[in-house]
C-alpha positions in Angstrom: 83.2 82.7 85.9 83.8 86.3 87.7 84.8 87.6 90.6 84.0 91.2 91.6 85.8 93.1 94.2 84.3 96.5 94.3 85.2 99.7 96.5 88.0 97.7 98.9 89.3 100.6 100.9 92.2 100.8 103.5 95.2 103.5 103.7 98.3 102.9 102.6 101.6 104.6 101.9 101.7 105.1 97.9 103.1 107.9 95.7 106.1 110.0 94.9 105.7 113.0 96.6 107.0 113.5 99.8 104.1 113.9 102.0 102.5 110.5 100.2 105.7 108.7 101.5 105.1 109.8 104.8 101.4 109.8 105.4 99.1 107.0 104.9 96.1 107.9 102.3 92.8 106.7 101.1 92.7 104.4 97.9 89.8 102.1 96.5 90.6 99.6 94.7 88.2 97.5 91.7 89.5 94.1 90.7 87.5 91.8 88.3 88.7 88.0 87.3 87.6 86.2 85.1 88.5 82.5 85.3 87.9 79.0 84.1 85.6 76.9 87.0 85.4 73.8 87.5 85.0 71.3 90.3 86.8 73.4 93.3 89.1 75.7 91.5 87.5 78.7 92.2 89.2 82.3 93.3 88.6 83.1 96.9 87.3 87.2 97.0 88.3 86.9 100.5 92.1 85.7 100.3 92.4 87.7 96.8 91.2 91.3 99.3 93.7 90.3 102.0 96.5 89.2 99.8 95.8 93.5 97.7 95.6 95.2 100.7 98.6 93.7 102.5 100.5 93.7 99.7 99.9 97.3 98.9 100.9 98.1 102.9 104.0 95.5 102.2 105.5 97.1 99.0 104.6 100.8 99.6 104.6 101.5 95.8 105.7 105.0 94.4 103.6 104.2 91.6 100.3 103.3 90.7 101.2 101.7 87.4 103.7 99.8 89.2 101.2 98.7 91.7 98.9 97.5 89.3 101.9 95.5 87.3 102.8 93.7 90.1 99.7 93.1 91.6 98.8 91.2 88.5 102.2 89.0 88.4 101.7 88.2 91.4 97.9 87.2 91.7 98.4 85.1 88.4 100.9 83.1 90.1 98.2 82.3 92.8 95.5 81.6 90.4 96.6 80.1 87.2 93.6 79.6 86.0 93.2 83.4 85.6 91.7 84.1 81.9 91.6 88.0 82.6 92.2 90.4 85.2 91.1 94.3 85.4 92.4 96.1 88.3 91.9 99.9 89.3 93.3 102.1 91.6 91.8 105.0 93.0 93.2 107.6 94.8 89.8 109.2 96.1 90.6 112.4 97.8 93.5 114.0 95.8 91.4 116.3 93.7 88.6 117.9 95.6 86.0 117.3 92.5 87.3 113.5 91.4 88.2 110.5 92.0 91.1 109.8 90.0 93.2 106.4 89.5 94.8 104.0 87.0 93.6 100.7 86.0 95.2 97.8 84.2 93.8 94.5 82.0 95.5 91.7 81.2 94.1 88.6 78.9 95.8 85.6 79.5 95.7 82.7 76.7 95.4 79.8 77.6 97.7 77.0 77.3 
């Protein structure tokens, strides 16, 4: 089973320049997860959008890598029964003519 978070937006305080750490930009983020279902053990989009967006407001990252590191760690622990997880950060209005970002995927093996 999937689930599919597309185009979650909020501002946030992320990146290493000055300005970034002062004033509160536009990101998007992407998240797929892939995960084992059965009976009630599903991932809850809803809780998994609240817990990235406060998180990202809570931590204030300097990087985007690092965000998407610890992001990961942390839903995993929420959801064990993660397989995968692919998770992208956009930063939509730094360049006038793209929207650039990171993304991350991890494969879990299962135990």
């Amino acid at each position: 089973m999937q689930i599919i978070i597309q185009d979650l937006t909020f501002e946030t305080i992320v990146g290493i320049l000055e300005k970034e750490r002062h004033t509160p930009q536009r990101i998007v983020l992407h998240v797929k997860i892939s995960y084992d279902y059965h009976d009630d053990n599903f991932v809850d989009y809803a809780k998994v959008s609240a817990f990235l967006e406060s998180e990202m407001n809570q931590m204030g990252y300097f990087l985007l890598e690092d965000a998407l590191i610890d992001l990961s760690q942390k839903l995993k622990v929420f959801y064990p029964q993660m397989s995968e997880i692919q998770l992208k950060i956009f930063k939509p209005d730094i360049l006038p003519n793209a929207m650039v970002g990171v993304s991350h995927t991890v494969y879990y093996s299962k135990n």
